[in-house]
C-alpha positions as CSV (number, residue, x, y, z in Angstrom):
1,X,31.8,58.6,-32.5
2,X,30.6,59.7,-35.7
3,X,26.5,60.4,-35.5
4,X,25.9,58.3,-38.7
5,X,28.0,55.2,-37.0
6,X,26.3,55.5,-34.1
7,X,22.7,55.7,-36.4
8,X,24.0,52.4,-38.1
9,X,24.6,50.8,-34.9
10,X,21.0,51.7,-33.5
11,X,19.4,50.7,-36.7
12,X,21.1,47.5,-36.8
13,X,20.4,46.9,-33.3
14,X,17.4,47.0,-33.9
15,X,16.8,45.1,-36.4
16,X,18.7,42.0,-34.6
17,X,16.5,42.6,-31.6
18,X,13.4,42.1,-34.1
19,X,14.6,39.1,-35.3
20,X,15.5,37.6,-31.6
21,X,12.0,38.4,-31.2
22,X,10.8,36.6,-33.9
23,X,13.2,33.6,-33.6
24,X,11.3,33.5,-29.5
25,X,7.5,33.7,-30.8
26,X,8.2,31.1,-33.5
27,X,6.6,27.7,-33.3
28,X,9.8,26.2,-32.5
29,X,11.3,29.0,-30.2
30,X,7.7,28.4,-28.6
31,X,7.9,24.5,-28.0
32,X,11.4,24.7,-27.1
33,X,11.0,27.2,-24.3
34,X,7.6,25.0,-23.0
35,X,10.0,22.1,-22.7
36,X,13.6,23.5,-21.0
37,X,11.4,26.5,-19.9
38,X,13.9,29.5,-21.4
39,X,13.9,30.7,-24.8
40,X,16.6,28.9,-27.4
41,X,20.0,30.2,-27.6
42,X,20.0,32.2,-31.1
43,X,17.1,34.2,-29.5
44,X,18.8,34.8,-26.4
45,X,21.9,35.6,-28.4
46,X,19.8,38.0,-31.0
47,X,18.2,39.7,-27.9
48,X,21.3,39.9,-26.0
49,X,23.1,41.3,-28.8
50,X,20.8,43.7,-30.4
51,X,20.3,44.9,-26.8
52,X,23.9,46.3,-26.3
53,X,23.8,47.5,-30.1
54,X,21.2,49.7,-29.4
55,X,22.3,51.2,-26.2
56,X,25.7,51.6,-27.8
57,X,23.5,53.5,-30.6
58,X,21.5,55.6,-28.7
59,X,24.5,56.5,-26.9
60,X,26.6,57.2,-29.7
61,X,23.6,59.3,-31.0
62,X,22.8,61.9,-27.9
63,X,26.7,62.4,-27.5
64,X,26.6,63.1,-31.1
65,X,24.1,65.2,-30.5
66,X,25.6,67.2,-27.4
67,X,28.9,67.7,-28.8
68,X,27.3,69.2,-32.6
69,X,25.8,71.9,-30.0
């Protein structure tokens, strides 16, 4: 995989895993998860998925790297 794809991936892993964050600290993420007692779907979703992104990423990146020695 090309190391700038793999960058891209990471980055926008990232940035979805910020946003599951923030979507699970918010006042409704917050009261919803007090009441059923687990966070709402889109933040598990945004977590789950910016999870794999950035493993994908990082993974894409350190072959990357290995092969360009």
């Amino acid at each position: 995989m090309n190391k700038f794809v793999s960058l891209a991936i990471l980055v926008a892993g990232l940035i979805i895993l910020y946003f599951g964050w923030q979507e699970r600290e918010s006042a409704a993420g917050q009261i919803s998860e007090a009441i059923t007692g687990q966070p709402t779907d889109n933040a598990m979703w945004f977590l789950i998925v910016g999870a794999v992104l950035t493993i994908i990423g990082i993974g894409g990146v350190l072959t990357g790297l290995k092969n360009k020695s």
